[in-house]
C-alpha positions, -999 to 999 in steps of 0.1 A, spaced: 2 146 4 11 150 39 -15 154 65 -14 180 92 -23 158 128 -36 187 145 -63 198 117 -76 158 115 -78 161 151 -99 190 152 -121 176 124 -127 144 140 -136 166 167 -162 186 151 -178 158 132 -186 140 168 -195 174 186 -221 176 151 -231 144 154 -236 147 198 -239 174 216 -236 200 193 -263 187 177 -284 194 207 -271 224 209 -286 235 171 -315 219 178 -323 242 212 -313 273 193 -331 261 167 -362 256 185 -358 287 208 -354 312 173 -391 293 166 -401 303 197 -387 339 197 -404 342 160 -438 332 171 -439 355 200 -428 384 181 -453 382 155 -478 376 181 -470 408 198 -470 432 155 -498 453 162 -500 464 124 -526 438 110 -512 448 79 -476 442 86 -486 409 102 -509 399 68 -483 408 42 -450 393 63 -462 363 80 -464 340 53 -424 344 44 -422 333 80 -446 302 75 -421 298 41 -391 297 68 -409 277 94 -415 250 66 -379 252 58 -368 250 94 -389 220 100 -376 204 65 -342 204 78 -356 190 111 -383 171 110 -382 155 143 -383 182 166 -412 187 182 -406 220 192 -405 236 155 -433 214 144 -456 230 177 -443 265 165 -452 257 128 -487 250 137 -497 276 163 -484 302 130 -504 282 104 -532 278 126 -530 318 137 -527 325 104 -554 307 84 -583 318 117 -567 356 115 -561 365 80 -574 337 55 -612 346 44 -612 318 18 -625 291 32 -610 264 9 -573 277 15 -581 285 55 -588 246 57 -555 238 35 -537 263 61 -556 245 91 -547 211 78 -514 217 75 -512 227 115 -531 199 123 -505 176 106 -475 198 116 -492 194 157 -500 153 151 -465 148 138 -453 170 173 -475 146 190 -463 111 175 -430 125 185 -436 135 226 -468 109 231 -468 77 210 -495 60 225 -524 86 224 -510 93 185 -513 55 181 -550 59 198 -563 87 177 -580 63 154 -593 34 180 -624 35 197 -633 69 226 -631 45 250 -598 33 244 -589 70 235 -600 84 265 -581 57 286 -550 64 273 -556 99 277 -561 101 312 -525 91 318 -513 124 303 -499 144 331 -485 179 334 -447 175 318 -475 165 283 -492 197 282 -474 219 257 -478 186 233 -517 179 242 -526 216 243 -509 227 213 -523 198 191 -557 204 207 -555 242 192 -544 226 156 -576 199 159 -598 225 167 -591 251 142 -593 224 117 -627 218 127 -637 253 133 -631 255 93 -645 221 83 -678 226 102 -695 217 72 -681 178 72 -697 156 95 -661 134 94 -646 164 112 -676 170 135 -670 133 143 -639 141 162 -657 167 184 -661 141 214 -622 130 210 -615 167 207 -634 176 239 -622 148 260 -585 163 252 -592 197 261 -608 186 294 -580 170 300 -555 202 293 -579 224 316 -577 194 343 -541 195 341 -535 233 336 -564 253 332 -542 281 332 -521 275 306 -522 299 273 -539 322 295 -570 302 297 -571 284 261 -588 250 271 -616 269 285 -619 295 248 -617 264 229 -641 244 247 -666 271 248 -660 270 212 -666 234 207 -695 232 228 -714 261 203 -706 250 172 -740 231 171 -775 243 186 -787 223 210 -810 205 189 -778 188 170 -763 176 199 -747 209 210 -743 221 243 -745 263 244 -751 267 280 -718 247 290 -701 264 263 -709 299 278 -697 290 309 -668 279 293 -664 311 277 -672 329 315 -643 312 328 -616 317 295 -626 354 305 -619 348 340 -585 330 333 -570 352 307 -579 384 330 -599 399 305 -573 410 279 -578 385 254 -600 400 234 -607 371 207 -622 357 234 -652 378 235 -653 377 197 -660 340 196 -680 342 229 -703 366 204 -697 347 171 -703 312 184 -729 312 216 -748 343 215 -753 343 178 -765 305 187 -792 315 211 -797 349 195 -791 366 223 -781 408 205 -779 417 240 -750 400 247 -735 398 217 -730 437 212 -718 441 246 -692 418 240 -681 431 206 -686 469 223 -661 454 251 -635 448 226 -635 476 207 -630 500 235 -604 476 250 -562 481 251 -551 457 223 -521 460 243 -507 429 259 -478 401 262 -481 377 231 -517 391 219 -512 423 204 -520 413 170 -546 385 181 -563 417 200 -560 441 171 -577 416 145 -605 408 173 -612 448 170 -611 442 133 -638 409 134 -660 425 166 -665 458 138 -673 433 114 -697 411 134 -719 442 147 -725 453 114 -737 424 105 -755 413 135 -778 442 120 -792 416 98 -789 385 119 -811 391 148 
């Protein structure tokens, strides 16, 4: 069988272009389709379209990622869905901390890939944690930030396990380090999740509500007012902490008569109408 010189050629061709630079190629398009997918469900503002059609997308983002597993990217995208997903949608608890774990390991893998040594120093001592930590500089913060939003939604839902609740200082240390290098980035998210961190516990257990408010004051401040969730866990976590009803209905009152309108959190604005209804009628019976 003869063989035609020009078709070897081009196949010899394609396999390197596959095996270089096309490669790189996929793997941007790859990543940017994540990327594109993530903001477009962020912006659905049918809760119900979101609820019943997101998890075929978690299905495809697990696929994408099985065919790819060391590309950061993807894995950053798969968590910020599962983890939007399981704090938005999920009101089992024991599947929202299956959905939350599986962020957290999707944003730990992202970060083993980008930032070796603080992976390698999630397990050693705060001191030697925090050391490494401080190295981290701005060209890290997609990485640091988006596995900080995976360990804290893990912990949000595992508040019950004092092994979770072990990692708060860890888990605080790497958001003040996001909000030192770019308190503005996500709008403001270091500053919602450290507000959130800081009120999980009352004062009494070691938690600290008045920094957490102020960390809430300035998430508020950073995102412009038009994250909405904001307020929701601004109510939900420090004012139902202090019992302060004041506070927490005007915040809830603020988000329902907001515009759920906005770049990238339309849907998370939409359910924070859906949880402030929720949380003033039953702040009825809590205060």
């Amino acid at each position: 069988m003869s063989i035609d010189l020009k078709q070897f050629r081009f196949a010899l061709l394609l396999a390197a272009c596959l095996a270089t630079a096309c490669g790189s190629v996929m793997r941007r398009a790859t990543t940017q389709f994540s990327d594109n997918l993530t903001s477009a469900i962020l912006g659905q503002d049918d809760v119900a379209t979101a609820h019943d059609g997101v998890p075929a997308y978690l299905l495809l983002i697990d696929g994408l990622i099985e065919g790819d597993p060391q590309n950061p990217g993807i894995l950053l995208a798969g968590a910020k869905l599962y983890g939007a997903y399981a704090g938005g949608f999920v009101d089992d608890n024991e599947r929202a901390q299956k959905m939350a774990g599986r962020a957290y390991g999707y944003a730990r893998r992202a970060l083993c890939l980008n930032e070796k040594p603080l992976c390698e120093a999630l397990d050693v001592p705060y001191e030697k944690f925090d050391a490494v930590l401080k190295q981290a500089d701005a060209k890290d913060i997609a990485t640091l930030y988006g596995f900080a939003a995976a360990w804290a939604g893990r912990i949000q839902v595992n508040t019950g396990d004092w092994n979770a609740i072990a990692d708060l200082p860890k888990l605080q240390a790497l958001l003040l380090r996001c909000d030192a290098i770019d308190a503005n980035y996500d709008d403001g998210g270091s500053a919602l999740y450290l507000g959130v961190v800081n009120s999980i516990r009352p004062a009494s257990l070691g938690g600290k509500p008045d920094e957490g408010k102020a960390w809430f004051d300035k998430a508020l401040e950073l995102s412009g007012g038009k994250n909405q969730m904001v307020r929701v866990l601004y109510a939900q976590f420090y004012a139902r902490l202090v019992f302060d009803q004041a506070l927490h209905d005007k915040l809830l009152n603020e988000v329902l008569a907001a515009d759920p309108v906005a770049p990238r959190l339309t849907l998370i604005n939409t359910l924070a109408k859906k949880k402030a209804k929720a949380l003033l009628a039953s702040g009825k019976d809590f205060f």
